[in-house]
C-alpha positions as CSV (number, residue, x, y, z in Angstrom):
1,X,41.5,-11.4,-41.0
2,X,38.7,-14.1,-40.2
3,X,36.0,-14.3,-43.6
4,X,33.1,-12.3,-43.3
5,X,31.3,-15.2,-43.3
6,X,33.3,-17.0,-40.5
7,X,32.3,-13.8,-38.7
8,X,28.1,-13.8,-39.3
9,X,28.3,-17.9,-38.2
10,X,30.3,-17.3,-34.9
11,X,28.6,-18.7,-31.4
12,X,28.7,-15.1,-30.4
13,X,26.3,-13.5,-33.4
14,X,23.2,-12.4,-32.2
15,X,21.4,-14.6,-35.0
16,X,22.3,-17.2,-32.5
17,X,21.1,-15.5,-29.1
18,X,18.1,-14.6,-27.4
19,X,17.9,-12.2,-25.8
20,X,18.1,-11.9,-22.4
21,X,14.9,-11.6,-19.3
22,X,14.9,-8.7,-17.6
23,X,15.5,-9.8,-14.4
24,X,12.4,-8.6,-12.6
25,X,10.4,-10.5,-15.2
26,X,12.6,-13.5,-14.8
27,X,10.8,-15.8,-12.7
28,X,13.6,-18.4,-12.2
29,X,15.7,-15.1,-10.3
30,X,12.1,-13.5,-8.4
31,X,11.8,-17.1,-7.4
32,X,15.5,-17.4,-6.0
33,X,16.9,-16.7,-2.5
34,X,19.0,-14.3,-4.3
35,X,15.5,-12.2,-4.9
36,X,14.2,-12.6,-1.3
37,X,14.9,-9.3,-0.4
38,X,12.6,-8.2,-2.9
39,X,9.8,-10.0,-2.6
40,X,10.3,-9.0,0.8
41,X,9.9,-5.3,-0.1
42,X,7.1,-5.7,-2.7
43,X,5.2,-7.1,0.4
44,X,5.9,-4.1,2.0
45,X,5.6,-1.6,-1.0
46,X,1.6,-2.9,-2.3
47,X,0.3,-2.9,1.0
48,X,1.4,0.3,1.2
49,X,0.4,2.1,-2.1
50,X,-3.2,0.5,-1.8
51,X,-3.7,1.4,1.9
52,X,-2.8,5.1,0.4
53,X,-4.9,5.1,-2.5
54,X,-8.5,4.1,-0.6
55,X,-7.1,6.5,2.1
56,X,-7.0,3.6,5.3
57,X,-6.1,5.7,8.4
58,X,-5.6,3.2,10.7
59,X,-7.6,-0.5,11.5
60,X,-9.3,-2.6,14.5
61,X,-7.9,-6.1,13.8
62,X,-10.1,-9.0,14.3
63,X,-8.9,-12.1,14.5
64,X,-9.9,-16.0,16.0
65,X,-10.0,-19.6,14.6
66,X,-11.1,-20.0,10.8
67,X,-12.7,-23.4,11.7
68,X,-15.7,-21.8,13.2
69,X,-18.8,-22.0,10.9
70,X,-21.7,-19.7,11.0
71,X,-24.8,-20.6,12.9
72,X,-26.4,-22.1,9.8
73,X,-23.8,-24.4,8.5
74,X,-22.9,-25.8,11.6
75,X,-26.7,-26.5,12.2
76,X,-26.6,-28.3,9.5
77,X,-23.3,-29.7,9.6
78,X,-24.9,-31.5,12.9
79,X,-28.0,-32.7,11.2
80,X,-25.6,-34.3,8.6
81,X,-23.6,-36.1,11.3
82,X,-26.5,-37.1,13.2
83,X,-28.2,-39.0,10.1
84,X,-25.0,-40.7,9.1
85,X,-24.3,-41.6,13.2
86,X,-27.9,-42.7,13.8
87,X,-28.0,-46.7,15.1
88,X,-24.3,-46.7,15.8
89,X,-23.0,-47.0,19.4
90,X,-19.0,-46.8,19.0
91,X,-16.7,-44.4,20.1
92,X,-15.5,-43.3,16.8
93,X,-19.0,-42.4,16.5
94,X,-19.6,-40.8,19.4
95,X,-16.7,-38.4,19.1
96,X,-18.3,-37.2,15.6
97,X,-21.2,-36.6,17.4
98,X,-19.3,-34.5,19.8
99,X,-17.5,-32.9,17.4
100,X,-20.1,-31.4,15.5
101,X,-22.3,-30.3,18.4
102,X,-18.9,-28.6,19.5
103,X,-19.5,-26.6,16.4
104,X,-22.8,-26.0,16.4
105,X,-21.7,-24.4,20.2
106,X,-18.5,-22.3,18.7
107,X,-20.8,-20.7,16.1
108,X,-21.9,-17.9,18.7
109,X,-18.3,-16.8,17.9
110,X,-19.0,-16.6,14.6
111,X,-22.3,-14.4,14.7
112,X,-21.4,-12.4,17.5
113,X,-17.9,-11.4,15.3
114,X,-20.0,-10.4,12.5
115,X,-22.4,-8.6,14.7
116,X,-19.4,-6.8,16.5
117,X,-18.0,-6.0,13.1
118,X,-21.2,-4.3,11.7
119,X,-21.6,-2.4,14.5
120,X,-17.7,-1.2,14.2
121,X,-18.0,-0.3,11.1
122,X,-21.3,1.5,11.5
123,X,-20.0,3.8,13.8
124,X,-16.6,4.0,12.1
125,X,-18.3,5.5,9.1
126,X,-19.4,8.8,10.9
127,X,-15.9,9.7,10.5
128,X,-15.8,9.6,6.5
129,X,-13.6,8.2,3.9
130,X,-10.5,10.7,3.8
131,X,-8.9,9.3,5.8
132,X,-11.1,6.1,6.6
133,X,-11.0,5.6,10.1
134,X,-11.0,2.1,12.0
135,X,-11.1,-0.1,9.8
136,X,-11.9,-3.5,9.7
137,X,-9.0,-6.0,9.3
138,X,-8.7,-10.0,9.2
139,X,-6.7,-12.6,8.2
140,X,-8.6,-12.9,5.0
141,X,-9.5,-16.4,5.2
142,X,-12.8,-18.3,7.0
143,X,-14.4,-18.9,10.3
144,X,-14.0,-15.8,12.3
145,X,-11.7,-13.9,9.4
146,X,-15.0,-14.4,7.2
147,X,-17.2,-13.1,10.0
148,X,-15.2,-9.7,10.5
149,X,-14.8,-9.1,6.9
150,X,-18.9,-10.4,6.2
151,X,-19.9,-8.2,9.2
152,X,-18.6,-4.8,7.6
153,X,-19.7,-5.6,4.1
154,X,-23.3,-5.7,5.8
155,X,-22.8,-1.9,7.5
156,X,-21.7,-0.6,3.7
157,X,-18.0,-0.3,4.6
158,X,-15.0,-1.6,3.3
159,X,-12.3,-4.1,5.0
160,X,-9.1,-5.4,4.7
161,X,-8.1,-9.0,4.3
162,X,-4.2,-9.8,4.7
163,X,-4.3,-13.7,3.6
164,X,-1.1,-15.8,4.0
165,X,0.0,-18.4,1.6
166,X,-0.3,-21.9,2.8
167,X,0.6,-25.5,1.6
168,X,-3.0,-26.7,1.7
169,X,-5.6,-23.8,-1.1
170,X,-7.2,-21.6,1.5
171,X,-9.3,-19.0,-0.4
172,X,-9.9,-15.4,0.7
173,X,-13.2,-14.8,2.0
174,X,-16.2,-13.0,-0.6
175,X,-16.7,-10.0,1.9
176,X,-12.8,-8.6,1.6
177,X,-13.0,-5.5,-0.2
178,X,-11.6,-6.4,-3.6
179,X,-8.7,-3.6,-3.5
180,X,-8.4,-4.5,-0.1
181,X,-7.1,-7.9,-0.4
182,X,-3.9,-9.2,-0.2
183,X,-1.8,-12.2,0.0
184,X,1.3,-12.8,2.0
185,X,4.4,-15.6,1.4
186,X,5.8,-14.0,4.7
187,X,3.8,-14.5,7.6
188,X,6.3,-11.4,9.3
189,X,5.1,-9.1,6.7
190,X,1.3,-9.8,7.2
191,X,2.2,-9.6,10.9
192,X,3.7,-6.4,10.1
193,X,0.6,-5.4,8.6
194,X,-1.7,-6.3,11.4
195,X,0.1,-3.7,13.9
196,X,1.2,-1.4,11.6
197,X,-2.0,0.5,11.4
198,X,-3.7,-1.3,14.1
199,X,-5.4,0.8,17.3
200,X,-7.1,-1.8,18.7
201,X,-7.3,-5.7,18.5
202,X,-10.0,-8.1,19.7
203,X,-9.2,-11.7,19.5
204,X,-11.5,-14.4,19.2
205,X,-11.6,-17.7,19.9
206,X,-8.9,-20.0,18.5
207,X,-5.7,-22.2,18.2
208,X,-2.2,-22.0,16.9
209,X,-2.5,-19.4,14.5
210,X,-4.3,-17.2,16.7
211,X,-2.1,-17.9,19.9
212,X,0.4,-16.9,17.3
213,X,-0.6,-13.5,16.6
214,X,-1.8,-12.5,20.0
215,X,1.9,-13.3,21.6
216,X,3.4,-11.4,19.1
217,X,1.0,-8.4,19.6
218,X,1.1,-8.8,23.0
219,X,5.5,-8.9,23.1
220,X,5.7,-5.8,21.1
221,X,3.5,-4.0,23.2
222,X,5.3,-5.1,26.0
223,X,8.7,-4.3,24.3
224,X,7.2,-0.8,23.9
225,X,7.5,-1.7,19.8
226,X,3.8,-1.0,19.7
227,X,2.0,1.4,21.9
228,X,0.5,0.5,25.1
229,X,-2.5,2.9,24.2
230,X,-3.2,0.2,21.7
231,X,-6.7,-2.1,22.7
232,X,-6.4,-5.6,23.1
233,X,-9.7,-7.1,23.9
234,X,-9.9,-10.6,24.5
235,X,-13.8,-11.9,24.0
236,X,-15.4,-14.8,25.5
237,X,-14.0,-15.6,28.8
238,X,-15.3,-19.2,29.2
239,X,-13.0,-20.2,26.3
240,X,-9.9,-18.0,27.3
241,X,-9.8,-19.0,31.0
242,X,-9.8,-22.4,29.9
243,X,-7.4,-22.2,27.4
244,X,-4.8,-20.0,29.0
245,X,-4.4,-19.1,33.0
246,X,-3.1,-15.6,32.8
247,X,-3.5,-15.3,36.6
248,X,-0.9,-18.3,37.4
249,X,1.9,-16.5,34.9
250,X,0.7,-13.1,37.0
251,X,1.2,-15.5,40.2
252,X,4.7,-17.1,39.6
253,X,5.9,-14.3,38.2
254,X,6.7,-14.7,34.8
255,X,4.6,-11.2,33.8
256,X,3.9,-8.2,36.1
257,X,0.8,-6.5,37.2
258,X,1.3,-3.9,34.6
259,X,1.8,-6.5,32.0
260,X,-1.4,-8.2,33.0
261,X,-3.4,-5.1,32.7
262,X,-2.7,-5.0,28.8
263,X,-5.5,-7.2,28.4
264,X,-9.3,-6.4,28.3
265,X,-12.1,-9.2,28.5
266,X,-15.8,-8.9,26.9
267,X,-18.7,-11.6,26.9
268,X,-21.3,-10.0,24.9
269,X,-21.1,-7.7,21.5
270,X,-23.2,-4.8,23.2
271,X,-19.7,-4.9,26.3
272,X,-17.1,-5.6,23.4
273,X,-18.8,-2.6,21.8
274,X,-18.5,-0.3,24.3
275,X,-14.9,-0.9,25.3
276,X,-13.4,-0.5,21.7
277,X,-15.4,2.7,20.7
278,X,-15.0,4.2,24.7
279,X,-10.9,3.5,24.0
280,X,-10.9,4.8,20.7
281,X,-12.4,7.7,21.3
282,X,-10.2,8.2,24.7
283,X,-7.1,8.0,22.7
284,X,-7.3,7.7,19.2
285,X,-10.1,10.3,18.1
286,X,-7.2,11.8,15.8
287,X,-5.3,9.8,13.5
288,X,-2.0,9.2,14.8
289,X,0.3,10.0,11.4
290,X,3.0,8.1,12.9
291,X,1.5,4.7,11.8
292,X,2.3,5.5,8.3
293,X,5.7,6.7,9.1
């Protein structure tokens, strides 16, 4: 027999132990690979209990590049440039010059966006608020995110912003509903969340990111993972035909008539306007429940 007081001193008593997290409030295990899948789910889970509780039937996704300004700034983002250039004739200063009256060009984007938005939004509202119906969703962070989001704050509506966590602070935008904004670690399950509800999707001007999300839109439609009574409108030809020659893929064969038809074009807000609520109404005037199977 060990003493009793061998017994109250041994590693083991639980006058010498903590006790131990929980694991889901452990953050050394929520952070590990071991946790992935759930943090995997939980992106998938709050989405999904929020959309429920404001009643989101289904979304128009509008997306482009967040460097665009608004009229305003860029306005005076050129003045700014122009004082600090004035006198100097190199090229370094020249291309700043460029650069800023580049923006100062690209803010259109950014106005007619939020214009396009409003208008959405304004019209999406006649439809009322159990279930809400079209939506507005972004990406949650500036330039034409900001403009979508801004655009349906202005008509009285709400909007969705699905932001993505990235290595350099990118805030969500002010006009995000507040119960309406997220934030993503896995850019598949914000990409998840920009089709899963989404009836139409008008794409804006922009680079990587944007390309990004319109290829993989584009693929699962093509796929048949997405429907191909799903919008997508591409606005502002002068930038798209530069940027991408659809017609020489149509040409030599690497997509099909039928695959080329799955894009729409629009110049003006009043066109873009017309096309989304014309579709909409053509195909999606009752809420499809399978979007929230």
């Amino acid at each position: 027999m060990f003493p009793a007081r061998a017994v109250l001193e041994s590693p083991l008593s639980p006058r010498h132990l903590k006790l131990a997290p929980i694991s889901h409030r452990n953050p050394e295990f929520m952070e590990s690979v071991t946790a992935r899948p759930i943090r995997i789910l939980g992106e998938y889970l709050d989405p999904l209990t929020r959309f429920r509780r404001e009643g989101i039937g289904d979304s128009i996704v509008i997306f482009g590049s967040a460097r665009i300004l608004p009229r305003d700034r860029a306005l005076a983002h050129l003045r700014a440039v122009r004082r600090a250039e004035r006198g100097k004739r190199s090229a370094a200063s020249h291309k700043r010059l460029e650069a800023a009256q580049s923006l100062v060009e690209m803010s259109r984007y950014y106005e007619e966006a939020r214009e396009l938005s409003r208008r959405i939004t304004r019209w999406a509202r006649r439809f009322g608020d159990r279930p809400r119906r079209f939506v507005i969703c972004s990406g949650g962070g500036p330039g034409i995110m900001e403009a979508a989001n801004r655009g349906a704050a202005e008509a009285g509506g709400k909007s969705v912003g699905l932001a993505i966590e990235l290595p350099h602070e990118q805030s969500p935008n002010r006009y995000i509903s507040p119960e309406l904004n997220f934030q993503f670690h896995y850019f598949f399950m914000r990409k998840l969340w920009f089709a899963q509800l989404a009836q139409a999707l008008i794409v804006f001007p922009g680079g990587f990111g944007t390309m990004d999300e319109l290829w993989e839109m584009l693929t699962l439609m093509q796929t048949g993972k997405m429907s191909r009574r799903n919008l997508i409108l591409m606005y502002g030809r002068p930038y798209w035909d530069e940027v991408l020659n659809w017609k020489a893929m149509l040409r030599r064969g690497t997509i099909d008539e039928r695959e080329y038809g799955l894009l729409q074009c629009a110049d003006t807000v009043p066109e873009a306007f017309q096309r989304v609520t014309r579709w909409l109404l053509r195909y999606h005037r009752k809420l499809d429940s399978s979007l929230h199977d």
